[in-house]
KOLTIZA-131840 format. One record per residue (C-alpha): residue number from 1; residue in one letter; x, y negated, z negated. Coordinates in Angstrom, 1 decimal. Each point is the difference from the previous one (the first is absolute). Example, Ala and Ser with C-alpha at 12.3 -4.5 7.8 and 13.67 -1.06 7.14 Angstrom:
+-----+------+--------+--------+--------+
! pos ! code !     c1 !     c2 !     c3 !
+-----+------+--------+--------+--------+
!   1 !    a !   12.3 !    4.5 !   -7.8 !
!   2 !    s !    1.4 !   -3.4 !    0.7 !
+-----+------+--------+--------+--------+
This chain:
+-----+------+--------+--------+--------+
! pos ! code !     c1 !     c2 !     c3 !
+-----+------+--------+--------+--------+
!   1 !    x !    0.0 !    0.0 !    0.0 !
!   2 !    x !    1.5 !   -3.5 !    1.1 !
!   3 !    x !    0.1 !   -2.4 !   -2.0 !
!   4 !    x !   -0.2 !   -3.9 !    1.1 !
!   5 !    x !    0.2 !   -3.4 !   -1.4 !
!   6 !    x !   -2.7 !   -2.5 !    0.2 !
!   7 !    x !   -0.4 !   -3.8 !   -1.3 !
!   8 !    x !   -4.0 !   -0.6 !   -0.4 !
!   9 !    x !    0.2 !   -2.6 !   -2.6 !
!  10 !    x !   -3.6 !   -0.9 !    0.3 !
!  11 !    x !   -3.0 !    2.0 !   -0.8 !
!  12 !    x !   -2.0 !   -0.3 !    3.2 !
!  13 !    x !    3.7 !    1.2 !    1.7 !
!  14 !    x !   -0.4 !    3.0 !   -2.4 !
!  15 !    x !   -3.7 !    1.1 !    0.7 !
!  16 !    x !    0.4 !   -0.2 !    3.7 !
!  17 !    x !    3.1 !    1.5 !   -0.2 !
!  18 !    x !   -1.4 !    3.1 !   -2.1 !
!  19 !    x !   -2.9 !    0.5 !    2.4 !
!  20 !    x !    2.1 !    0.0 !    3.5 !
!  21 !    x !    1.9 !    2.6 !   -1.7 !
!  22 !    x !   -3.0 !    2.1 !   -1.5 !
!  23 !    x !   -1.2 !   -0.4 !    3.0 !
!  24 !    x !    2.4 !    1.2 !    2.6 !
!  25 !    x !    0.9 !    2.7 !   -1.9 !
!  26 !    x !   -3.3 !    1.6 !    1.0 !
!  27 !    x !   -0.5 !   -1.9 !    3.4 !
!  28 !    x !   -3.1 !   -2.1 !   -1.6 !
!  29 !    x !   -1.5 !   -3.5 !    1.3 !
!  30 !    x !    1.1 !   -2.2 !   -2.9 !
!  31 !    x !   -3.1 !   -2.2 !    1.2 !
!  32 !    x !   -2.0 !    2.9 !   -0.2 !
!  33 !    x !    1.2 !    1.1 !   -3.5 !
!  34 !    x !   -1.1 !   -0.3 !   -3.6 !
!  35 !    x !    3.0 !   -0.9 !   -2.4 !
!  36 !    x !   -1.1 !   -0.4 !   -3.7 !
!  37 !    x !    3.0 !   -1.2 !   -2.9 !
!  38 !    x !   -0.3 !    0.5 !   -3.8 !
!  39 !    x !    2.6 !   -1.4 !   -2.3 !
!  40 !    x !    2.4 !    2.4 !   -1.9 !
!  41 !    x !    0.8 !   -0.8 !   -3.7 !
!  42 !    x !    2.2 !    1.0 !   -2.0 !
!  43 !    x !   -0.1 !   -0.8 !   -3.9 !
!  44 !    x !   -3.1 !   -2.2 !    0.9 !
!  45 !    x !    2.9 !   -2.1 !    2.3 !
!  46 !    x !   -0.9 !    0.3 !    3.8 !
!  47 !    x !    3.1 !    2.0 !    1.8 !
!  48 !    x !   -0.9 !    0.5 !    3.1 !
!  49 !    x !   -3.0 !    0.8 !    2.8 !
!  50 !    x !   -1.6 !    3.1 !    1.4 !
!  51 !    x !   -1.2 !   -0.3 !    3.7 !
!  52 !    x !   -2.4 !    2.9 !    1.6 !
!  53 !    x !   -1.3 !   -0.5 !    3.5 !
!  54 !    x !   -3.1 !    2.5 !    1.1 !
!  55 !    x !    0.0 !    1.5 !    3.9 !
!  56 !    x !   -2.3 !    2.5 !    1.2 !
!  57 !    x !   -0.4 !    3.7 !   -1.6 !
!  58 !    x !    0.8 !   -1.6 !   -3.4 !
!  59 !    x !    3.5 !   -1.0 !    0.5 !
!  60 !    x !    1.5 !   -2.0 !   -2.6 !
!  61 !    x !    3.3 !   -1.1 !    0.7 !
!  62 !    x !    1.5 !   -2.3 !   -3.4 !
!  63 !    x !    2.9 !   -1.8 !   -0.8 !
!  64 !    x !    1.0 !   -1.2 !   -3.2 !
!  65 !    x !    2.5 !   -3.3 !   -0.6 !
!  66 !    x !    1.9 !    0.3 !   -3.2 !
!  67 !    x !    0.6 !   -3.9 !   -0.4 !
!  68 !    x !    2.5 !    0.5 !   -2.8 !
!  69 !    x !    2.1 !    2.5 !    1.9 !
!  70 !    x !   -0.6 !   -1.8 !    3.2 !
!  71 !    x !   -0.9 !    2.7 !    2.6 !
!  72 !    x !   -3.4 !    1.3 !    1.2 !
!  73 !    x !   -0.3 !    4.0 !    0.8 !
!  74 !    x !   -2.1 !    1.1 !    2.5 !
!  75 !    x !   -2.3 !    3.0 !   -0.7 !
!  76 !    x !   -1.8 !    2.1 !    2.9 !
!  77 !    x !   -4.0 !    2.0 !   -0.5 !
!  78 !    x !    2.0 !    2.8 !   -1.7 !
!  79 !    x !    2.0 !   -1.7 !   -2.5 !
!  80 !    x !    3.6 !    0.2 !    1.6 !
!  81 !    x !    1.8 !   -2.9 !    0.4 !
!  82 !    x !    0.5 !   -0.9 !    3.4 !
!  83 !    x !    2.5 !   -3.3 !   -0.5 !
!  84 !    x !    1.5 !   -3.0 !   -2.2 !
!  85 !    x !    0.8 !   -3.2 !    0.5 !
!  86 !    x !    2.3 !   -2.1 !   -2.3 !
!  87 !    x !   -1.2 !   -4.0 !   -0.5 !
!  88 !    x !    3.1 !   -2.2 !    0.3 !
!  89 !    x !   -2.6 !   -2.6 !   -1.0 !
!  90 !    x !   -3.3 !    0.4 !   -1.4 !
!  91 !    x !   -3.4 !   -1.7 !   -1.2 !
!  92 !    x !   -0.4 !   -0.3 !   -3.6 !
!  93 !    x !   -2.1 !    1.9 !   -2.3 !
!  94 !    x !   -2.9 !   -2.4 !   -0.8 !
!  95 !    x !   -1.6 !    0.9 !   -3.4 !
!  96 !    x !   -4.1 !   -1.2 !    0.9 !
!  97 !    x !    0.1 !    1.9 !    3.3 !
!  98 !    x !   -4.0 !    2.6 !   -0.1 !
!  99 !    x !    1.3 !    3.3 !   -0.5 !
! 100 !    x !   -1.5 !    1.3 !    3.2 !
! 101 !    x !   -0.6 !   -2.3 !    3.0 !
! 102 !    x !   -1.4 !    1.6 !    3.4 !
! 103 !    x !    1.6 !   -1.6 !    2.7 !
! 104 !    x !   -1.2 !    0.3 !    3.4 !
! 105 !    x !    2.8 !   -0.1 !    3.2 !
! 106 !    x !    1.0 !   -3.9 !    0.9 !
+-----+------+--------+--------+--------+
């Protein structure tokens, strides 16, 4: 599994980022495609975000960014992990974010 290095320093840069990858992973129309987030606390602190989008014969391909480690693993309908990516620059955890926000494709 390769590994690569990213700079998304934004959250918007994150989320899109997330879903092209869910996404061509399992040849799905990001416009097409249902992504839903839910923040991931730790010690009641938020550490990072879970990303699941949902394709047809209930395919869920997720992601999860661990904001204090800085990388997001990518996690096909089976549980395996299919990649990582290391942040050279990342968004920051914001401590009011919902804890799950369905987002629909941009």
């Amino acid at each position: 599994m390769e590994q690569s290095v990213v700079a998304l320093p934004r959250m918007d840069a994150l989320t899109r980022f997330v879903r092209d990858m869910l996404c061509s992973h399992d040849r799905l129309d990001p416009a097409q495609t249902p992504m839903y987030q839910a923040a991931l606390r730790r010690r009641g602190r938020p550490c990072g975000l879970l990303f699941h989008v949902e394709g047809p014969r209930l395919l869920k391909t997720s992601a999860v960014w661990a904001g204090d480690e800085h990388r997001i693993l990518f996690y096909d309908s089976t549980g395996v992990r299919f990649g990582e990516v290391r942040l050279s620059e990342g968004p920051e955890l914001v401590e009011d974010e919902p804890d799950v926000i369905p987002l629909r494709a941009v």
